[in-house]
Backbone atoms as SQL, in Angstrom:
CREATE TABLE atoms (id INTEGER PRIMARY KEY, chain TEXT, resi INTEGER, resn TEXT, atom TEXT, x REAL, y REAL, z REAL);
INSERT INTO atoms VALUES
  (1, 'A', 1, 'UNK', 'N', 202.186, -67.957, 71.965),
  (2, 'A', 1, 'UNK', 'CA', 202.196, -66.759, 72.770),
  (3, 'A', 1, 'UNK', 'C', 203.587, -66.146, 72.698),
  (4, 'A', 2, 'UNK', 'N', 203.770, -64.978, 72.507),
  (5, 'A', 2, 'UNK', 'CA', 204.947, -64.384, 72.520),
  (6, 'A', 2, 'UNK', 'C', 205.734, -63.816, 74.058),
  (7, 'A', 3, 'UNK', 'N', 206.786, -63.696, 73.828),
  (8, 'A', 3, 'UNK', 'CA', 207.549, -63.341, 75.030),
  (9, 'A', 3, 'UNK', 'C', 207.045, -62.760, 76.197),
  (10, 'A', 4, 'UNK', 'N', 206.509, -61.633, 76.083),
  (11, 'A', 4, 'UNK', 'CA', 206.405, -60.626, 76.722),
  (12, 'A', 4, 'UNK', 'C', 204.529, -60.965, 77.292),
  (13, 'A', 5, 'UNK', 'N', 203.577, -62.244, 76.813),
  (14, 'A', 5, 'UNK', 'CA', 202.490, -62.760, 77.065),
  (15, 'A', 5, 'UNK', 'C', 201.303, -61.986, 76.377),
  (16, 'A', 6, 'UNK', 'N', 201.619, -61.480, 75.474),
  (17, 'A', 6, 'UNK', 'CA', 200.575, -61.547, 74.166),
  (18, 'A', 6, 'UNK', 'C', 200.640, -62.926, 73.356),
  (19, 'A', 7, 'UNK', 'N', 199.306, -63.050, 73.009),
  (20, 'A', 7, 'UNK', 'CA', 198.878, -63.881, 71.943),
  (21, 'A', 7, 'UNK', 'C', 198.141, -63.319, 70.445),
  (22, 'A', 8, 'UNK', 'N', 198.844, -63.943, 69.248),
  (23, 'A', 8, 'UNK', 'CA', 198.738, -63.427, 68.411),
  (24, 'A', 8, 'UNK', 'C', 197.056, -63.401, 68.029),
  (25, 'A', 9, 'UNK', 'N', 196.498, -62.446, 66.917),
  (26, 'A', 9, 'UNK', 'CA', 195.066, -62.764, 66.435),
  (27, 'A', 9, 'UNK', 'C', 195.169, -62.125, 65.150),
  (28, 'A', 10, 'UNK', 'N', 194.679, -62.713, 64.582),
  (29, 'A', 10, 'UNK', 'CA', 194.249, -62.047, 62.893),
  (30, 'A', 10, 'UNK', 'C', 192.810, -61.762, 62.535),
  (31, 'A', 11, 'UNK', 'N', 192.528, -60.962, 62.269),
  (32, 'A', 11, 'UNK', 'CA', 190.941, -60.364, 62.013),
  (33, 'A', 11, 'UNK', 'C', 190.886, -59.922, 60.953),
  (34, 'A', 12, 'UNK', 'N', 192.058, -59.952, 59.965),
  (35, 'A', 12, 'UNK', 'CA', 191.612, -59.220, 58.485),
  (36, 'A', 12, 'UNK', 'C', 192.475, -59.947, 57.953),
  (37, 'A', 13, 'UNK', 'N', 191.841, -60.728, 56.651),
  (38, 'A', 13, 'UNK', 'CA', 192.463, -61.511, 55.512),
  (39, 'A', 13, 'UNK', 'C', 193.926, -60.742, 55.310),
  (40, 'A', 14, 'UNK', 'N', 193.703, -59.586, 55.272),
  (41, 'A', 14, 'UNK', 'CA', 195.167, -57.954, 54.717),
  (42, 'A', 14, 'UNK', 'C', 196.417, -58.316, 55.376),
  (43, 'A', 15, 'UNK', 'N', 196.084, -58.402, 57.204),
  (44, 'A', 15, 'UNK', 'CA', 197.133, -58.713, 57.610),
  (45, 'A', 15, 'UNK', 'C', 198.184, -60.065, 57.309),
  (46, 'A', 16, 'UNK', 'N', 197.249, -61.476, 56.795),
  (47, 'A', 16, 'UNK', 'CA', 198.196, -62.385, 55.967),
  (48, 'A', 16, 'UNK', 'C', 198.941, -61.621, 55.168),
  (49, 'A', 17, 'UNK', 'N', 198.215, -60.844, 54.002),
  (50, 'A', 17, 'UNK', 'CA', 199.236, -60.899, 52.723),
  (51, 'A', 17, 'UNK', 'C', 200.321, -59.827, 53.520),
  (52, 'A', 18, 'UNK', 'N', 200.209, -58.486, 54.664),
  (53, 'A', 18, 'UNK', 'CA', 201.414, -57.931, 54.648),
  (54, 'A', 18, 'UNK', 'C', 202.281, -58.776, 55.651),
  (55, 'A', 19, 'UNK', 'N', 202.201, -59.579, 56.193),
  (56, 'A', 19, 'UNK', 'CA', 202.897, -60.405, 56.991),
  (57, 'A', 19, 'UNK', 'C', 203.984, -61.227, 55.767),
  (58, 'A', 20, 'UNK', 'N', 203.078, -61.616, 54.966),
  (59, 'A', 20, 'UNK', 'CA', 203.937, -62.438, 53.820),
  (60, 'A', 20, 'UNK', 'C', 204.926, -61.407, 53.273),
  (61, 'A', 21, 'UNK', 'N', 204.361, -60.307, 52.981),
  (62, 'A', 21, 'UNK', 'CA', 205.303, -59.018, 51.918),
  (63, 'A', 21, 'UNK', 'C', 206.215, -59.078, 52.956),
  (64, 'A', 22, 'UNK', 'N', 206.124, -58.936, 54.450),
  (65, 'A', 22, 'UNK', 'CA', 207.566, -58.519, 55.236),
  (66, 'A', 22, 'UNK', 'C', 208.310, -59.538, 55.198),
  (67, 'A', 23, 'UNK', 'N', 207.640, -60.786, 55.453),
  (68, 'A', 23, 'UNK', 'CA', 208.346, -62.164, 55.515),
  (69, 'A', 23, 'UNK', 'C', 209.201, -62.510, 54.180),
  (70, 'A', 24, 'UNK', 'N', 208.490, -61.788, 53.107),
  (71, 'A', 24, 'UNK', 'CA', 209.807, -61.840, 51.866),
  (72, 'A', 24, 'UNK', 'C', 208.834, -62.961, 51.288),
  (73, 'A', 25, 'UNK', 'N', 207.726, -63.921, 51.345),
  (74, 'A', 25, 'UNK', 'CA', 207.483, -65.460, 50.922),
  (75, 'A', 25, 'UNK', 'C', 206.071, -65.229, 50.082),
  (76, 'A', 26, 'UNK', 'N', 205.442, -66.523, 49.575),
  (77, 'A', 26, 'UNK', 'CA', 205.138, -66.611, 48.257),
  (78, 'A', 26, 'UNK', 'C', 203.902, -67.255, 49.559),
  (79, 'A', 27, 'UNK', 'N', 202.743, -67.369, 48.818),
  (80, 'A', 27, 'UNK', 'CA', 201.353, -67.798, 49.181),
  (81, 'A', 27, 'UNK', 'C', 201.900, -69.463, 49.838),
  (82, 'A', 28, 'UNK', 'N', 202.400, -69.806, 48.332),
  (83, 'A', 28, 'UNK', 'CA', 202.733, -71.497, 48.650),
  (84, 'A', 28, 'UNK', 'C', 203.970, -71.303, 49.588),
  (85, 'A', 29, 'UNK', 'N', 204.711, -70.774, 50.273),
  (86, 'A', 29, 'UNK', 'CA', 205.945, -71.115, 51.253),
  (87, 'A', 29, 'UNK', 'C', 204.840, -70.923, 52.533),
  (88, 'A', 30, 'UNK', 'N', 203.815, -69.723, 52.949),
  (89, 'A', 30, 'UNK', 'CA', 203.377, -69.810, 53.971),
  (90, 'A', 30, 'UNK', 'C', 202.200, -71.234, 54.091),
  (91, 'A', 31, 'UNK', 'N', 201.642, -71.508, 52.984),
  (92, 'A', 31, 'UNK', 'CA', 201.132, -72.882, 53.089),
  (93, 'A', 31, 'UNK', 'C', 201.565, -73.874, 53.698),
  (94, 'A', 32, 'UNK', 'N', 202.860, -74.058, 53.048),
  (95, 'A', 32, 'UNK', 'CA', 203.635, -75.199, 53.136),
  (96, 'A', 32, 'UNK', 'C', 203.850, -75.547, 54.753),
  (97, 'A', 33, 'UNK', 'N', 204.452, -73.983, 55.368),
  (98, 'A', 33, 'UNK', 'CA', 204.761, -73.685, 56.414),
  (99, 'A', 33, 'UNK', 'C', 203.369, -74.416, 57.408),
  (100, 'A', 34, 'UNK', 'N', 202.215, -73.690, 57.081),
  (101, 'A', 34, 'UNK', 'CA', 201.049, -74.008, 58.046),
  (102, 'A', 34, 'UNK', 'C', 200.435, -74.947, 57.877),
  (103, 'A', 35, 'UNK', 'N', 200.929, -75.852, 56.619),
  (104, 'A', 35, 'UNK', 'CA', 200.386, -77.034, 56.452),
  (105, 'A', 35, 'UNK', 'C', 199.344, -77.447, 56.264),
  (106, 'A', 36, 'UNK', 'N', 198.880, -76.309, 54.877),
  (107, 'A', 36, 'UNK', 'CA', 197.459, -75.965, 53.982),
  (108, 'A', 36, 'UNK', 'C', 197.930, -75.911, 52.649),
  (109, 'A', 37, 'UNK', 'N', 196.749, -76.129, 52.264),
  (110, 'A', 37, 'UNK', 'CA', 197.265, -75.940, 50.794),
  (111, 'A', 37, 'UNK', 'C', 197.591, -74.334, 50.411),
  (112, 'A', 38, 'UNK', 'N', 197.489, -74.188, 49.665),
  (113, 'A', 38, 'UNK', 'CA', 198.319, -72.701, 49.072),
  (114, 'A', 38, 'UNK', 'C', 196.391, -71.992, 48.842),
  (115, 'A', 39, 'UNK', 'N', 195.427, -72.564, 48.038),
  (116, 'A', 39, 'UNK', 'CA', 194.218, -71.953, 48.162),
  (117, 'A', 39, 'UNK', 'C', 193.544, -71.816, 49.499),
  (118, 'A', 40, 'UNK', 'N', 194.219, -72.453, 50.179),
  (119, 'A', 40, 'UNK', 'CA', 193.399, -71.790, 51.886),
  (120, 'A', 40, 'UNK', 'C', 194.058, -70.390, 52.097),
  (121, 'A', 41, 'UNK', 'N', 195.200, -70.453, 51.788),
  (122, 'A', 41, 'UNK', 'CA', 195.685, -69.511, 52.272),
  (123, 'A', 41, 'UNK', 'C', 195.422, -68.295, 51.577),
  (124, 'A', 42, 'UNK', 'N', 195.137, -68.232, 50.544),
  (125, 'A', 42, 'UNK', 'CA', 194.689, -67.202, 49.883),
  (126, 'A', 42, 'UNK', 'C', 193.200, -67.166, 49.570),
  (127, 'A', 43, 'UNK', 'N', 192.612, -67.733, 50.480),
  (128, 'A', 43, 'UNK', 'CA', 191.054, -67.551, 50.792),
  (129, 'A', 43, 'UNK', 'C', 190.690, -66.673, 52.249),
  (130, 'A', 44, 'UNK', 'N', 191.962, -67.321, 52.583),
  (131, 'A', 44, 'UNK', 'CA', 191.904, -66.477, 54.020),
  (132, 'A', 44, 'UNK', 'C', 192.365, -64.971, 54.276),
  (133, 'A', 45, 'UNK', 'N', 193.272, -64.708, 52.991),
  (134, 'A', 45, 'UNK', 'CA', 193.674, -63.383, 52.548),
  (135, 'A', 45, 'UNK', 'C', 192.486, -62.496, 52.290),
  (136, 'A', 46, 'UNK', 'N', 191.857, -63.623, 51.165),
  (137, 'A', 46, 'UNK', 'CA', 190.581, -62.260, 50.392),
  (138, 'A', 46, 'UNK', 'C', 189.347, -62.368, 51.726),
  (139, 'A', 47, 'UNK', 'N', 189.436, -62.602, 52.738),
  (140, 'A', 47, 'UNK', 'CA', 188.224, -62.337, 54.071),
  (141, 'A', 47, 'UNK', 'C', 188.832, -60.844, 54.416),
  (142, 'A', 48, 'UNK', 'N', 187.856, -59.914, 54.872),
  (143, 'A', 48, 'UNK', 'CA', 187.963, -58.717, 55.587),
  (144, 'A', 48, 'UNK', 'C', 187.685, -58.524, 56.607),
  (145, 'A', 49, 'UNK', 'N', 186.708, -59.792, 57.215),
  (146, 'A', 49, 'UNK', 'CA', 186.715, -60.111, 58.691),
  (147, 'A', 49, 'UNK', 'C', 186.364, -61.301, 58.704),
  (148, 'A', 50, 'UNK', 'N', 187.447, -61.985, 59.405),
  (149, 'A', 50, 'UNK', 'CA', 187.861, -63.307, 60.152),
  (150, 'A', 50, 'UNK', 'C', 186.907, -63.292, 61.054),
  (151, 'A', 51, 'UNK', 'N', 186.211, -64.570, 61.471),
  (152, 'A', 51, 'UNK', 'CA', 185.024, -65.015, 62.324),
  (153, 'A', 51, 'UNK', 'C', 185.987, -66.377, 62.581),
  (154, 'A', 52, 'UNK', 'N', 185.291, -66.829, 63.921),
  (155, 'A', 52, 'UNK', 'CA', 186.008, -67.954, 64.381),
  (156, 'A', 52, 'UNK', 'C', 185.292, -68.627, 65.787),
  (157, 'A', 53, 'UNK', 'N', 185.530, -69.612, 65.417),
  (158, 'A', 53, 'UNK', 'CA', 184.603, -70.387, 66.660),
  (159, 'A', 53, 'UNK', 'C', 185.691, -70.718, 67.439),
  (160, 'A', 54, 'UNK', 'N', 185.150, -70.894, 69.049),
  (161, 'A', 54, 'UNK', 'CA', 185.377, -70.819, 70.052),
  (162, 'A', 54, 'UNK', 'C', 186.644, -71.952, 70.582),
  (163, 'A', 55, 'UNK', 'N', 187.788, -71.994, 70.288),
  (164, 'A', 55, 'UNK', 'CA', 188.273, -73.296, 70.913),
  (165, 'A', 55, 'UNK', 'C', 188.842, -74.017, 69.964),
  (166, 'A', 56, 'UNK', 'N', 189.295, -73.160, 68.350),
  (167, 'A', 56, 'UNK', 'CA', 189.343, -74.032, 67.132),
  (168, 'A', 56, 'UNK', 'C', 190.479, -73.591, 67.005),
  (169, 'A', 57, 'UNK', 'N', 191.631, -74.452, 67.896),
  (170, 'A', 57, 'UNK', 'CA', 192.973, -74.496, 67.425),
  (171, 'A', 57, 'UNK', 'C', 193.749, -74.938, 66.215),
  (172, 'A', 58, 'UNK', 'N', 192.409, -75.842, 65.609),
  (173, 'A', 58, 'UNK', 'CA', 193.564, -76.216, 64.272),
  (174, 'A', 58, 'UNK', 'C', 192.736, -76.200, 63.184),
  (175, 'A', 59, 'UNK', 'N', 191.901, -74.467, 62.731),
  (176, 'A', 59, 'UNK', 'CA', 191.151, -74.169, 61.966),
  (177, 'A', 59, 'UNK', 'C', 192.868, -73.559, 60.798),
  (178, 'A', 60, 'UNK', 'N', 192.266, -73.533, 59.996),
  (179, 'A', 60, 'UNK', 'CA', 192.870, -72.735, 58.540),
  (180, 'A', 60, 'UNK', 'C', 193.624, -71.444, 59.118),
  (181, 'A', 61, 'UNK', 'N', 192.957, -70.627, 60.000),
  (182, 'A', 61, 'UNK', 'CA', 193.203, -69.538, 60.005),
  (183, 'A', 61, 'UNK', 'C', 194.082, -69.457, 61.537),
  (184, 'A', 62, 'UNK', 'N', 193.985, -70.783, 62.434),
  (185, 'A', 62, 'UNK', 'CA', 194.733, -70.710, 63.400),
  (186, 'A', 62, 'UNK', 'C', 196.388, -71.267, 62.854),
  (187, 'A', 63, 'UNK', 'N', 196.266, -72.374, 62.165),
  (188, 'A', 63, 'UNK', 'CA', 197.370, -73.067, 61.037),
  (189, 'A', 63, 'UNK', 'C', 198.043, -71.938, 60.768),
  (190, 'A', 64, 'UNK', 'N', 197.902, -70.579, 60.180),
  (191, 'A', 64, 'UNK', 'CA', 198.476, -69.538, 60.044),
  (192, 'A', 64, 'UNK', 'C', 198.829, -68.980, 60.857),
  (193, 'A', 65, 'UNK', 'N', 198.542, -68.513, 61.910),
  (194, 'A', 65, 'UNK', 'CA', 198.924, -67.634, 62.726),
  (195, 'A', 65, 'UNK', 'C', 199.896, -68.207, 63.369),
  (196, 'A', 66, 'UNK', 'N', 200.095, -69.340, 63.604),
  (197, 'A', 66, 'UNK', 'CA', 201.063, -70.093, 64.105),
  (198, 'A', 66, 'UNK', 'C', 202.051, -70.288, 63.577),
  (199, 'A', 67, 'UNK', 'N', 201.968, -70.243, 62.117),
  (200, 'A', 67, 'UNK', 'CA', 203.136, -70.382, 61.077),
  (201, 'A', 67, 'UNK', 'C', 204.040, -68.767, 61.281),
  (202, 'A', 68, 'UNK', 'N', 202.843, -67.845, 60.866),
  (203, 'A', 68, 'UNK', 'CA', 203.653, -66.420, 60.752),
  (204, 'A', 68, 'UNK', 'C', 203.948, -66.079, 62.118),
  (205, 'A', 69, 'UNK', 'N', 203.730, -66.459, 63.121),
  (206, 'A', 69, 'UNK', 'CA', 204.280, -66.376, 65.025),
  (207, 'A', 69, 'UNK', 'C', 205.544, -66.810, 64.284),
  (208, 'A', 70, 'UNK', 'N', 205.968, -68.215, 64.032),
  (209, 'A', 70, 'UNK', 'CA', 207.228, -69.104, 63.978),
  (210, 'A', 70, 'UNK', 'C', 208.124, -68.451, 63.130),
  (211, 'A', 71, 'UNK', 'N', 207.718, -67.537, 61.936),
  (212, 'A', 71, 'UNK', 'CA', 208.436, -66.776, 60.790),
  (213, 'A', 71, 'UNK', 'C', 208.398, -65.539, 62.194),
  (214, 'A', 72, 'UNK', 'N', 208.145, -65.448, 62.848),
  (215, 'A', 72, 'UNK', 'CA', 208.554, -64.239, 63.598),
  (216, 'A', 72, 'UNK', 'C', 208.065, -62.774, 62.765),
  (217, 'A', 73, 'UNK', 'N', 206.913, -62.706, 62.703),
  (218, 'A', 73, 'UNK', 'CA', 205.888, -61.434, 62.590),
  (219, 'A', 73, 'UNK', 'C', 204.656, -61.360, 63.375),
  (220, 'A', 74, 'UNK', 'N', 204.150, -60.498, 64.183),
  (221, 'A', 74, 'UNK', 'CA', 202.906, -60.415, 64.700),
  (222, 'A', 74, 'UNK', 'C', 201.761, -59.538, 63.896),
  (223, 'A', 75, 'UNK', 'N', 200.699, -60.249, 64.555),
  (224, 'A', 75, 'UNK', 'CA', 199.456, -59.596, 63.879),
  (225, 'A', 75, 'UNK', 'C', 198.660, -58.999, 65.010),
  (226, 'A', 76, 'UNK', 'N', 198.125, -57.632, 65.091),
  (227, 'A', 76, 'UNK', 'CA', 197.288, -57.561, 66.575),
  (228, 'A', 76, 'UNK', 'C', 195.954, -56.880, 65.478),
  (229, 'A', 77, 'UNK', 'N', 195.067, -55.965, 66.133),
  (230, 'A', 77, 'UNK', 'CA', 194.529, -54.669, 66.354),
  (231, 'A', 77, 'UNK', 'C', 194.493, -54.055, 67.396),
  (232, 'A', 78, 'UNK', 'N', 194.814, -52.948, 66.521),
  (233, 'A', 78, 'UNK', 'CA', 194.831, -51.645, 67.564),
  (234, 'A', 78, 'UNK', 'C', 193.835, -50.667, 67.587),
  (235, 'A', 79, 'UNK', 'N', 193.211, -50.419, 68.375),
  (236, 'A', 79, 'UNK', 'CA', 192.060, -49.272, 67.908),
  (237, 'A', 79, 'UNK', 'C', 191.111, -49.607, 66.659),
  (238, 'A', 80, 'UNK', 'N', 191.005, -50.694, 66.461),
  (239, 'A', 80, 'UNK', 'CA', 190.600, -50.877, 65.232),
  (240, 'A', 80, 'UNK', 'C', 191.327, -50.928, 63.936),
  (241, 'A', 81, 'UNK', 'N', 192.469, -51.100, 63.900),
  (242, 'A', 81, 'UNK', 'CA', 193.420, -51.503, 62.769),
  (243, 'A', 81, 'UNK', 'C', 193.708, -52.396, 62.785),
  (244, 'A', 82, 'UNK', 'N', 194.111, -53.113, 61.635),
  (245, 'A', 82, 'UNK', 'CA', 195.101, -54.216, 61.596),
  (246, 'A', 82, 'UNK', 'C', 196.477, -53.788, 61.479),
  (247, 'A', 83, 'UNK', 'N', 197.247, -54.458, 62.578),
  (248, 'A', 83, 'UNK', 'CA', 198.712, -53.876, 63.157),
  (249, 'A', 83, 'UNK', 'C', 199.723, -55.339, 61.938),
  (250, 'A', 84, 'UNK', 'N', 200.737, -55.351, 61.706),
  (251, 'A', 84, 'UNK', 'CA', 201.162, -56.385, 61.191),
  (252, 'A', 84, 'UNK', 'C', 202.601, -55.577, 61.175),
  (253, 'A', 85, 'UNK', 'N', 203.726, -56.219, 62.209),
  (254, 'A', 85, 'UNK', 'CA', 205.092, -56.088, 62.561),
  (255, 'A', 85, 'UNK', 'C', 205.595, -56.903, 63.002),
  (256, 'A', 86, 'UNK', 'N', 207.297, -57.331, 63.179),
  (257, 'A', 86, 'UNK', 'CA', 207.876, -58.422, 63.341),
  (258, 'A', 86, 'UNK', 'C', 208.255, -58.242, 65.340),
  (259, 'A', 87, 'UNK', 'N', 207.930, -59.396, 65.302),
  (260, 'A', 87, 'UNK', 'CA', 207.674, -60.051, 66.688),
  (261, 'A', 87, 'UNK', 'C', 208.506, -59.504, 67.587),
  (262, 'A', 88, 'UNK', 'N', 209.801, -59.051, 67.463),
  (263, 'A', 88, 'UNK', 'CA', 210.832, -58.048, 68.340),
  (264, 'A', 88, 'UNK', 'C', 210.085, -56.567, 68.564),
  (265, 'A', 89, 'UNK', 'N', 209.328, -56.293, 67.499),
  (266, 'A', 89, 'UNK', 'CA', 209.680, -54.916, 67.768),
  (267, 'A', 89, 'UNK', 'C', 208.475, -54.133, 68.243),
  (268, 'A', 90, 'UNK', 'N', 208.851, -53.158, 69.371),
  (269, 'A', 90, 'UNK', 'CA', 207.633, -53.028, 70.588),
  (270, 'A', 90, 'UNK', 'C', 206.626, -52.523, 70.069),
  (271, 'A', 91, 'UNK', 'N', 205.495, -52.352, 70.794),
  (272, 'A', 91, 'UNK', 'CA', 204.082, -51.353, 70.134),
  (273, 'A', 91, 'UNK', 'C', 204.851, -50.435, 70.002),
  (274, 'A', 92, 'UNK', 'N', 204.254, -49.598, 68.740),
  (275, 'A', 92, 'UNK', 'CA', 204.624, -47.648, 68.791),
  (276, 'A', 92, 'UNK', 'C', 203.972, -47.365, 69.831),
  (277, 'A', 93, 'UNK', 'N', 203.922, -46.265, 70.792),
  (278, 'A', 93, 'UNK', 'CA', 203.531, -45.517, 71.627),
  (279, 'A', 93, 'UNK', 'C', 202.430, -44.813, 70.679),
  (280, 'A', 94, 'UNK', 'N', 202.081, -44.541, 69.316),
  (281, 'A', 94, 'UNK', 'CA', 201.104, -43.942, 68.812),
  (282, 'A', 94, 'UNK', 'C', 200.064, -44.818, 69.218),
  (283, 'A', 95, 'UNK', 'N', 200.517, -46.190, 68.598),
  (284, 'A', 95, 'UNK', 'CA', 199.223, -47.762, 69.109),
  (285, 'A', 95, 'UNK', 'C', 199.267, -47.877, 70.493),
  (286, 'A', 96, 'UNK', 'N', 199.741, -47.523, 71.440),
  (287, 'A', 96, 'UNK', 'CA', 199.875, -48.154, 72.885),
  (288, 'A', 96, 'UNK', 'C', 198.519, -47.954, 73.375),
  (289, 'A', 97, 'UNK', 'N', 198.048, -48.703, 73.822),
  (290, 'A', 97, 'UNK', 'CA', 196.645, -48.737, 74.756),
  (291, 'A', 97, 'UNK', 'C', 196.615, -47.912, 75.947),
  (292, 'A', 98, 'UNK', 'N', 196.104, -46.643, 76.097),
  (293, 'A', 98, 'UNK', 'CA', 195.827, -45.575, 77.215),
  (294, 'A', 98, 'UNK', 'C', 195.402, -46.423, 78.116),
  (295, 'A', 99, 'UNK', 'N', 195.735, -46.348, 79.132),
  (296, 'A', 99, 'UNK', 'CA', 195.264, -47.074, 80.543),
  (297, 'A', 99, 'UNK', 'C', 193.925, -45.959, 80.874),
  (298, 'A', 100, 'UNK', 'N', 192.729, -46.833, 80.975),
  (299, 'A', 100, 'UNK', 'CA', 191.629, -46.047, 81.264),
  (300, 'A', 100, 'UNK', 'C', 192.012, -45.737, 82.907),
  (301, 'A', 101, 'UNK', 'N', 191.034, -44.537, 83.232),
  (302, 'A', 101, 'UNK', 'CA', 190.977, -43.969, 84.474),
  (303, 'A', 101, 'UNK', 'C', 189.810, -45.114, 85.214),
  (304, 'A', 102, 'UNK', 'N', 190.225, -44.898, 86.523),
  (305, 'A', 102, 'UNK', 'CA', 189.907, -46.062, 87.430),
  (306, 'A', 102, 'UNK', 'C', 188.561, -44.888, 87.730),
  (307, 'A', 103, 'UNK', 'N', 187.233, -46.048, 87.577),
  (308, 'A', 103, 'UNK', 'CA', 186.350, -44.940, 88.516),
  (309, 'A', 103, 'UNK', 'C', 186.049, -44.783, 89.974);
């Protein structure tokens, strides 16, 4: 969980590989990191939507998210995007979530 009490999520294989491009690292360094082999990790890249069962902290795809949290990049969606920026730096106000009107 990050500072401010978000928790990270990944829903699109995409957001691994641009997490890696910012992180500067190679398929096999984020492996190594999450403590998969290097073909998980690039199985989990080519998915376009991540599915996940309920409570599966130490699936393939949680192993990652935990790694790229620790490399200090986040993954969200926003509106339906995949968001992928480093862990300091705040939502844009373009992504910020409108506070719905109270009925």
């Amino acid at each position: 969980m990050l500072a401010w009490g978000r928790t990270m999520r990944i829903d699109d294989g995409r957001q691994v590989k641009a997490a890696r491009a910012i992180l500067g690292i190679t398929a096999r360094d984020l492996a190594r990191e999450a403590g998969l082999c290097k073909n998980s990790v690039l199985a989990i890249e080519a998915r376009t939507r991540i599915r996940r069962r309920m409570f599966d902290r130490n699936s393939g795809v949680a192993r990652v998210e935990q790694a790229i949290e620790r490399l200090g990049v986040f993954c969200e969606m926003q509106d339906g995007r995949p968001i992928v920026r480093f862990a300091t730096t705040p939502i844009p106000p373009k992504y910020r979530r409108k506070p719905q009107p109270a009925d």
